[in-house]
N, C-alpha and C positions, 0 to 999 in steps of 0.2 A: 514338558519340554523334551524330555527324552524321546520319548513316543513319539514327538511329530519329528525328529532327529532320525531315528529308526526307520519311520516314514518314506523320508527322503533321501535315505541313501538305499531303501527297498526301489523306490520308483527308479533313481538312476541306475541302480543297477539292470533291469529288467527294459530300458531305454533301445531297442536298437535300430541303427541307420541302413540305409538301402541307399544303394549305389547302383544306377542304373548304366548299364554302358552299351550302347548300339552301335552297330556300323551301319552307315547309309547303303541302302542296296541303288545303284547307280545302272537301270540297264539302258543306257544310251552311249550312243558314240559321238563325239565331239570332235571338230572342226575348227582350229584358231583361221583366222583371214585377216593380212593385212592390207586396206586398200585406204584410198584416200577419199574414193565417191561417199557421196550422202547415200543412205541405207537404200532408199526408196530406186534409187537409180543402179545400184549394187544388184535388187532383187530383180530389176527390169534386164541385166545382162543375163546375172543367174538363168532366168528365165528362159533367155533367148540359147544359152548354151547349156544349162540343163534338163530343160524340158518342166523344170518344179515350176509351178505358177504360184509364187507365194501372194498373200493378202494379209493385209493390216492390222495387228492385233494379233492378241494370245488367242481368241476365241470367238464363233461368232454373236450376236447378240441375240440368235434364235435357235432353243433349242432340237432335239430330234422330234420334236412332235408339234412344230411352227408357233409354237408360244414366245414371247419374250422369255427373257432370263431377265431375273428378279435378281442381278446382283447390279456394283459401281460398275459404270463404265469406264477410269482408270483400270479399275481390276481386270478387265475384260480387254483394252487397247496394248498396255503395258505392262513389263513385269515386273513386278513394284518388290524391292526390297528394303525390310525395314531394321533399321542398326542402331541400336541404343548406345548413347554417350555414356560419358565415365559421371554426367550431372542427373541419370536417368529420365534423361529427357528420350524420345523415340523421332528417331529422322526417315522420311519417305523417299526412298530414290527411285526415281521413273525410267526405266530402259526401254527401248524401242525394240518392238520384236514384229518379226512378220511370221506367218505358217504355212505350209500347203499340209495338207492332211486329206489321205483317201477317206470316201463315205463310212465305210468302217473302220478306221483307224487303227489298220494293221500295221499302218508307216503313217509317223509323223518327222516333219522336218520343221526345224524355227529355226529363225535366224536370229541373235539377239543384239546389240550392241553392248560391246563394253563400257562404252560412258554413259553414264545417265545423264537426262537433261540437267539437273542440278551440277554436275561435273565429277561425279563419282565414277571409279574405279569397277565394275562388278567384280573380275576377276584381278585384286593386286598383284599378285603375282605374275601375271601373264599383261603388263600394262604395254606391249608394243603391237598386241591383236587389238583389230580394231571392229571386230566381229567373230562370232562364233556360233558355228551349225551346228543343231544338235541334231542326230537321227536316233529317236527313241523307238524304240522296240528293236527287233535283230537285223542286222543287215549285215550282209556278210562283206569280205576283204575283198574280193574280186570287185563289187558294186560300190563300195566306200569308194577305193581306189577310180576309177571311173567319173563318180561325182567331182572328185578331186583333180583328176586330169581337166574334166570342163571346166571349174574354175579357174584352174590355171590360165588355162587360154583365155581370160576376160585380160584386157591388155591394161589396164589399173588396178590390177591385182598384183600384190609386190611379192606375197607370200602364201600357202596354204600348207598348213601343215596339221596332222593329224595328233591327239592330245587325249593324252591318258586321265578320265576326269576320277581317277580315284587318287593319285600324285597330287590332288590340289588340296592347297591350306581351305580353300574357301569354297569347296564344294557344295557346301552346301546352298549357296547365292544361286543355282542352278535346277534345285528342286521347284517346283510348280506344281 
């Protein structure tokens, strides 16, 4: 009885924890928009005042070498965030996103919506945007600013404003 005592306070002692701590590296720049158009119609102005010709979905469904892509089509139309309850149950929120991306995808631009179909929030904190551009890889201030000026000019557009996506509680709903 001793020995197995001895035992076990040898193993807890020799016991230790790892704490992992990261910070998300975030290199895109971010866009809040407030308008009151349906997306599809939003992208159709975009379009017409920015020159980005966005399309449907996070991705397309063929990849660089004209094969299918072997994944969900949700996964591939939407950008699906998943939030577990306090009952560890797992919920699926579906957000609406469109993309224009050059052949080699030195610039990528998406558009996302903030509400999911199911009526979720993406970004809480930011709940009066009712979309959000994201320009992933570099783009400079000069060319940001410019995007931003053509949006303005869409005449149902209430707001644009530029958004520091490291400030957010829920940055991480933005990773892909």
């Amino acid at each position: 009885m001793l020995i197995s005592n001895l035992l076990l306070k040898i193993v807890s002692i020799t016991k230790k924890h790892l704490f992992l701590d990261f910070e998300l590296e975030l290199d895109f720049s971010l866009i809040g928009i407030s308008s009151p158009l349906r997306d599809y119609r939003l992208c159709h102005f975009m379009s017409k005042n920015t020159g980005l010709i966005f399309e449907r979905g996070k991705e397309n469904y063929i990849d660089h070498k004209g094969y299918l892509k072997d994944k969900d089509k949700d996964e591939m139309d939407y950008h699906i965030v998943f939030e577990k309850t306090k009952q560890k149950k797992t919920t699926k929120y579906h957000y609406g996103i469109y993309r224009y991306c050059d052949e080699n995808f030195e610039f990528e631009y998406y558009l996302i919506s903030n509400r999911s179909m199911e009526g979720n929030i993406l970004l809480p904190e930011l709940p009066n945007f009712d979309y959000f551009l994201m320009v992933k890889h570099y783009i400079n201030q000069e060319d940001l600013s410019l995007i931003m000026d053509d949006i303005k000019r869409i005449n149902e557009v209430l707001l644009v404003k530029e958004l520091d996506p490291t400030s957010l509680k829920s940055k991480e709903n933005l990773i892909f």
